[in-house]
C-alpha positions as CSV (number, residue, x, y, z in Angstrom):
1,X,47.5,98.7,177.5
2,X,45.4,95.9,178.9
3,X,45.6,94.5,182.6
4,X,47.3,91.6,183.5
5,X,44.3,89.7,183.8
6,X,42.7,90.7,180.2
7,X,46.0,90.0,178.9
8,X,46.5,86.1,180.4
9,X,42.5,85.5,178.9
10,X,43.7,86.9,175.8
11,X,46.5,84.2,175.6
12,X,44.7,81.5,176.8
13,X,42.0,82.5,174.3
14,X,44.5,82.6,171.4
15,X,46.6,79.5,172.4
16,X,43.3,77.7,172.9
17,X,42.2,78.7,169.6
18,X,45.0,77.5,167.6
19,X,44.9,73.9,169.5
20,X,41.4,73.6,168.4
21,X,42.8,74.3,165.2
22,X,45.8,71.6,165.5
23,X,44.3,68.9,167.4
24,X,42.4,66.7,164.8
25,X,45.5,66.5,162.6
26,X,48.0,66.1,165.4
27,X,45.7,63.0,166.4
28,X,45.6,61.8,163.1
29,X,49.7,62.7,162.0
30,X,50.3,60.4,165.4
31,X,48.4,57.4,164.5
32,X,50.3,57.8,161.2
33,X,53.3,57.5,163.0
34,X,51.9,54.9,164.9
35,X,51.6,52.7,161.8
36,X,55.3,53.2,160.4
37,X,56.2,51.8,163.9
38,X,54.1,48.9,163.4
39,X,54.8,48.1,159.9
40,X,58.4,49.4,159.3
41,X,61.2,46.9,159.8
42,X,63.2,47.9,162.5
43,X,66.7,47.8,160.3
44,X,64.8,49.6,156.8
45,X,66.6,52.4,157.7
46,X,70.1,51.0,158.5
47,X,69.7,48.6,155.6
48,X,69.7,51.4,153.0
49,X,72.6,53.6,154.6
50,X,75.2,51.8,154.4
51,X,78.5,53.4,152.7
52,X,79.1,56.9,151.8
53,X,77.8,57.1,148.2
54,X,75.3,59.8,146.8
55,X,72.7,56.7,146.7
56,X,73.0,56.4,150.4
57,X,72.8,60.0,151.0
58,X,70.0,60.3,148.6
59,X,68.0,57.2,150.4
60,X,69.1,59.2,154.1
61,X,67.0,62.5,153.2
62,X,64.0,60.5,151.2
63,X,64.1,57.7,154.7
64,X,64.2,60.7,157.3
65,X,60.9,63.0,155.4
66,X,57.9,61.3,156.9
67,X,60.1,59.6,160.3
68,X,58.5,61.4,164.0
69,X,61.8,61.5,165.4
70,X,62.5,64.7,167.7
71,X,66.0,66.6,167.1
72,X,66.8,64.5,170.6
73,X,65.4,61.1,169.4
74,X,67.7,61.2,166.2
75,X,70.8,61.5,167.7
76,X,70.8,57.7,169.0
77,X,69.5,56.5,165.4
78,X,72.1,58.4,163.4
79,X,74.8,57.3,166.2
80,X,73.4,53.2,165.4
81,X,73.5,54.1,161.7
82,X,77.1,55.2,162.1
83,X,78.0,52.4,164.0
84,X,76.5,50.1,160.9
85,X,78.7,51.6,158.5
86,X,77.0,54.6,156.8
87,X,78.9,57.3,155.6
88,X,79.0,61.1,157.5
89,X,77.2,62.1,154.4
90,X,74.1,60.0,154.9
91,X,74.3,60.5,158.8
92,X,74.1,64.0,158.1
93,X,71.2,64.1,156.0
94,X,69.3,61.9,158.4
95,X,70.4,64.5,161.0
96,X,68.5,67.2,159.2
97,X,65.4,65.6,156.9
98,X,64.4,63.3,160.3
99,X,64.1,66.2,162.8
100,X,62.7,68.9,160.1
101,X,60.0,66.9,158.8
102,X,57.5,64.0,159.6
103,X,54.2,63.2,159.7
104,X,52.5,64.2,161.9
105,X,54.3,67.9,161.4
106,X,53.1,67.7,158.4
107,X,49.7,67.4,159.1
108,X,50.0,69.8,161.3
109,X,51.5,72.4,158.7
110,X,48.5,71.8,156.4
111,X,45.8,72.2,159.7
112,X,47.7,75.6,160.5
113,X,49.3,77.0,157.8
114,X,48.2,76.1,154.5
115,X,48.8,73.0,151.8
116,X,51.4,75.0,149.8
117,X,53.6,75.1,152.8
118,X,52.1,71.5,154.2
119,X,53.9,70.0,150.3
120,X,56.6,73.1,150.7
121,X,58.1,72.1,154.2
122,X,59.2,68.1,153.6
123,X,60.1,69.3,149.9
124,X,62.6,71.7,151.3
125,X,63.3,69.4,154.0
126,X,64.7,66.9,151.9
127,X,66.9,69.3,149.2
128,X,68.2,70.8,153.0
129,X,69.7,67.4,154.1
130,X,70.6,66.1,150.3
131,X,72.4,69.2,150.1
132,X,74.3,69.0,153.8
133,X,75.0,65.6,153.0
134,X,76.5,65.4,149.9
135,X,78.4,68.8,151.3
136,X,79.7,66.9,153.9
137,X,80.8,64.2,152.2
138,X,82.5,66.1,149.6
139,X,84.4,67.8,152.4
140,X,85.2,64.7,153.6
141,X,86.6,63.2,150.4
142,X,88.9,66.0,149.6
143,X,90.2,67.2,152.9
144,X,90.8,64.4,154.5
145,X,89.1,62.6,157.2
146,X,88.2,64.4,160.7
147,X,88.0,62.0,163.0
148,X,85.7,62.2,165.5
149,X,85.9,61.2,168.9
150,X,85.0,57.3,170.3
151,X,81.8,57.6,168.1
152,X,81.2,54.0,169.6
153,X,81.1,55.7,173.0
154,X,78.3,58.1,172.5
155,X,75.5,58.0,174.7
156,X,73.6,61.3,174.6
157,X,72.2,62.1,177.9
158,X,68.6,62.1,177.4
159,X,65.7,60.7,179.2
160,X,62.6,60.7,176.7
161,X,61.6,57.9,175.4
162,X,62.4,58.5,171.8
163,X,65.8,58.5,172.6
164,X,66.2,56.1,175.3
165,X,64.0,53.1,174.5
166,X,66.2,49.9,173.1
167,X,63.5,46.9,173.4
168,X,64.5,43.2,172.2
169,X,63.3,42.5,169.1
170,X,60.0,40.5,169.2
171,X,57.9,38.8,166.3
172,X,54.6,39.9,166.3
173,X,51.4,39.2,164.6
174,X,49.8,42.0,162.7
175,X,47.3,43.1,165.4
176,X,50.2,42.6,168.0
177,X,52.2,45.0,165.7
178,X,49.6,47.5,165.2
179,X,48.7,47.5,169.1
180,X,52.6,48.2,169.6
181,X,52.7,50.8,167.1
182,X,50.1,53.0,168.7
183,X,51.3,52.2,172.1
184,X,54.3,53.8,170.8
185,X,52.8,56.1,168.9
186,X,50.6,57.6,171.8
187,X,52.7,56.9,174.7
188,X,56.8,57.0,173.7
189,X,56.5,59.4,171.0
190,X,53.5,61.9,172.7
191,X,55.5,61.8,175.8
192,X,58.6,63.4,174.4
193,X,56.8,65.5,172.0
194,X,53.4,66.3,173.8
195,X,54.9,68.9,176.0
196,X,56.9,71.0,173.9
197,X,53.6,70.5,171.5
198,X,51.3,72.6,174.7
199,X,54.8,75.1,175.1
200,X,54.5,76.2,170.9
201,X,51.1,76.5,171.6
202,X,51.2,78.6,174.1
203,X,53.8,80.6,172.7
204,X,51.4,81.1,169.8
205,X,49.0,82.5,171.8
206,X,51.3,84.9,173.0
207,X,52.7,85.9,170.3
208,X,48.7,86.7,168.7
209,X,48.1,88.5,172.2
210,X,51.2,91.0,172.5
211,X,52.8,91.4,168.5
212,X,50.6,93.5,166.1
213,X,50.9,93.4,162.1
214,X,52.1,96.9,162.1
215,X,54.8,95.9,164.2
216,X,55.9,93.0,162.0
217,X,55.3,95.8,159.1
218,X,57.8,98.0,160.3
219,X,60.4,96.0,161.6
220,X,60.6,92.8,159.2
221,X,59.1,93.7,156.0
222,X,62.2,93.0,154.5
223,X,62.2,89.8,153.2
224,X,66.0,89.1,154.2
225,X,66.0,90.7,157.6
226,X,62.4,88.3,158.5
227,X,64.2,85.3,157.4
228,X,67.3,86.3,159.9
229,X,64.6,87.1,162.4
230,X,63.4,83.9,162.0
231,X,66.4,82.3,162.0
232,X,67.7,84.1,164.9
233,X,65.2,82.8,167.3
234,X,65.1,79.3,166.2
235,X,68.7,78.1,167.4
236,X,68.3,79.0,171.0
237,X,64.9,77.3,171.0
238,X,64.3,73.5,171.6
239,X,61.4,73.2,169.3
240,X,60.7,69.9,167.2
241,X,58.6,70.0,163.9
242,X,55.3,69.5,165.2
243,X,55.7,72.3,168.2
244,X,57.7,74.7,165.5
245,X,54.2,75.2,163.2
246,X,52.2,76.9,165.8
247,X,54.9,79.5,166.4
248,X,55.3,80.1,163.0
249,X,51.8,80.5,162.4
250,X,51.5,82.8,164.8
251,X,54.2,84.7,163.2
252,X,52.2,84.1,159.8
253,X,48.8,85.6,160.9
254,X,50.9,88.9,162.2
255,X,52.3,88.9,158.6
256,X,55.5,87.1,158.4
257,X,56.4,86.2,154.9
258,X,56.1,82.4,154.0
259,X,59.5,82.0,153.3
260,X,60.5,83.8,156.7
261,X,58.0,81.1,158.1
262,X,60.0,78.1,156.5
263,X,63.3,79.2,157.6
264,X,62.1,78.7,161.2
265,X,60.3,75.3,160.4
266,X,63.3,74.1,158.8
267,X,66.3,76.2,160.8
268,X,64.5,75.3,164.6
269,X,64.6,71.5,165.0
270,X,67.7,71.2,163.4
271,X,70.0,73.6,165.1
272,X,68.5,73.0,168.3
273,X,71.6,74.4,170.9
274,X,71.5,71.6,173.1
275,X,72.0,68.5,170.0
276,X,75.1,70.3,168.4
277,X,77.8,69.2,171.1
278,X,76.5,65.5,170.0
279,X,76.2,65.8,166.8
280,X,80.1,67.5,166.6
281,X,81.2,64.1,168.4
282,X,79.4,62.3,165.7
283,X,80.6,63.9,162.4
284,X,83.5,65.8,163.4
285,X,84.2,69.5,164.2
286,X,84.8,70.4,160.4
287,X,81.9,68.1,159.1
288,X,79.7,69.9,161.8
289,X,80.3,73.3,160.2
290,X,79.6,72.3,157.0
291,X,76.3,70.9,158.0
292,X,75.2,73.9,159.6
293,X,76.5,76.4,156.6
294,X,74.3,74.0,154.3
295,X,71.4,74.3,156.7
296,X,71.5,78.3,156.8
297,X,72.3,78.3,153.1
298,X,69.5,76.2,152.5
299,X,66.5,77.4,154.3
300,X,67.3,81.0,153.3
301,X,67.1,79.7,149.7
302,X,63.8,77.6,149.9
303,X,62.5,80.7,151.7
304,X,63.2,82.9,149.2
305,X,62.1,80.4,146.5
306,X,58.8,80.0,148.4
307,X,58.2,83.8,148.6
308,X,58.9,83.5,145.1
309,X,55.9,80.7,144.7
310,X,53.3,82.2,146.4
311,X,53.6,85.5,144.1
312,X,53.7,83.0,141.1
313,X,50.6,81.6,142.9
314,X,48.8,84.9,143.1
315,X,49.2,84.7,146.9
316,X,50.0,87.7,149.1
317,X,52.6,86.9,151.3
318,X,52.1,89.5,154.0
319,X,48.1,87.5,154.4
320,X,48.9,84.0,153.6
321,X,47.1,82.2,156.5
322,X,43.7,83.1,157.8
323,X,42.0,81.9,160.6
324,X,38.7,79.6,160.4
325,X,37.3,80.1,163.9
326,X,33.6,78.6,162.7
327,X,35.6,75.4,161.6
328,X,37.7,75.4,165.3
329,X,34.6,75.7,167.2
330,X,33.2,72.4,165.7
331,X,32.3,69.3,168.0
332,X,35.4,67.4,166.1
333,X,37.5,69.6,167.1
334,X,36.7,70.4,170.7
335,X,36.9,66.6,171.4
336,X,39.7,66.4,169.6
337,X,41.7,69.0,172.3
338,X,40.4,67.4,175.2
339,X,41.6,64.2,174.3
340,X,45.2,64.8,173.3
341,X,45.3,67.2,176.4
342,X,44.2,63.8,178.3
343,X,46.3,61.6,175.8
344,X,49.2,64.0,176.8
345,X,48.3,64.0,180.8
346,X,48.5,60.3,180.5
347,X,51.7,59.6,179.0
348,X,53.8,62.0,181.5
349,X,51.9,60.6,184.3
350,X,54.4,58.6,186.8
351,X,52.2,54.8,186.9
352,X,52.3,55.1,183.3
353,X,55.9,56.3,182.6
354,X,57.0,53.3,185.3
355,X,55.1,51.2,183.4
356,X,56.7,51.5,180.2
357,X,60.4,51.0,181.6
358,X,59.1,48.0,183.1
């Protein structure tokens, strides 16, 4: 049993490792995000969502895929959409395909996982809310409406900035646009998700320093009882997507199955705890359950179908994602740690938080 002291190096050494690993594509999945800020109307979304039709529904999982929105940060948006007349249906998908997915996660699945599951996670995403919401609109349809309460009054109490930033429209030139976009992209959106991004990190870490394989061998080779695992420790956890993927790699390199690693990409941002109470005043109590039986329904099936995959692939499941240390110890990489870790300082320091709610 190692010391205290060889044990916190060991961590640090891990959780540093899989950063070097992340950074680059983190860096890049932001300014990504940076340019659908920029260059996405500010109404696409509500424009396409209206009613309660499978189109909209359809249009609400497609919209929510590639959208860095935080399990926190949706809640607002889908309360807006709701208030603009789309259906439960549609604001449930956009509940789940928003939070689940996006791209920068997405990047970050294919820096720390692999591209099977980088193309697997939005693809099961999206099925996960179409599914939830054409549940919940069925539901709706046949037994009768559950009304929720004073949707108009809901104001979820939250203080990052994906959720709490309501700016005037403005029209803006293209370089004014792009500027705003990153400003947002690397300020707003790294502030409410840059944090939780070093906590999965270091979670990894710990996870590499204190599980072994043979433990994950003898308790959760069965490819059910990993997927509850998995399962079981996403809903107390506020994770969003992009801080989800280095827990589950973790996870992966000790031997989880893939599909055990998808339910907790897919179960963890979207049954995050502390959302649940809003998103009940939103859809209704009955509506909620629904969307949280398709979500459990769902990501055990695209589990299992992914397992399924990677044998069709000729993939073992048990050693699906190895480690490239010669490619995290690069120059590239190293500089691009340090400068989210500064990028990240930055945004949570108080002159530049005062400055953006001024």
């Amino acid at each position: 049993m190692p010391d205290a002291v060889t044990l916190v190096s060991r961590i640090l050494e891990a959780s540093w490792a899989v950063l070097l690993d992340a950074a680059p594509f983190v860096l890049a999945g932001f300014f990504v995000a940076g340019l659908l800020k920029a260059f996405m109307p500010d109404d696409f979304v509500a424009r396409h969502l209206g009613g309660n039709g499978f189109g909209s529904i359809l249009k609400a999982s497609a919209i929510g895929v590639p959208i860095p929105l935080c399990s926190c940060g949706v809640l607002p948006a889908a309360a807006g959409l709701k208030k603009q007349g789309a259906g439960k249906g549609a604001v449930a998908s956009f509940l789940i395909s928003t939070p689940e997915t996006g791209v920068d996660s997405i990047a970050v699945s294919y820096a720390l996982l692999d591209p099977v599951m980088a193309v697997a996670r939005p693809v099961a995403g999206f099925f996960t809310a179409l599914a939830a919401g054409v549940a919940v609109s069925a539901v709706e349809r046949f037994a009768g409406p559950d009304v929720p309460e004073e949707p108009q009054k809901q104001e979820p109490a939250c203080t990052s900035s994906c959720c709490c930033s309501h700016k005037a429209p403005v029209k803006l030139g293209p370089v004014d646009k792009l500027r705003a976009g990153m400003e947002f992209a690397f300020g707003e959106l790294l502030r409410d998700v840059g944090a939780w991004l070093f906590v999965g990190v270091l979670l990894a870490g710990t996870i590499s320093a204190l599980i072994s394989p043979e433990t994950i061998e003898r308790f959760f080779s069965n490819e059910l009882l990993s997927m509850a695992f998995m399962f079981a420790i996403s809903v107390p956890l506020y994770v969003c997507a992009t801080a989800s993927t280095p827990i589950a790699a973790a996870f992966a390199l000790k031997g989880i199955s893939p599909g055990a690693a998808l339910v907790f990409l897919l179960a963890g941002p979207a049954t995050n705890i502390a959302s649940l109470t809003v998103t009940a005043r939103l859809l209704g109590r009955r509506a909620t359950t629904v969307y949280l039986l398709a979500i459990v329904v769902m990501s055990f099936a695209a589990g299992m179908v992914v397992n399924h995959l990677y044998t069709m692939l000729g993939l073992d499941i048990r050693h699906w994602v190895s480690h490239g240390p010669q490619e995290a110890s690069g120059p590239i990489a190293i500089a691009s740690a340090v400068l989210l870790a500064a990028l990240v300082l930055k945004a949570y320091l108080p002159v530049h938080h005062k400055a953006h709610r001024h």
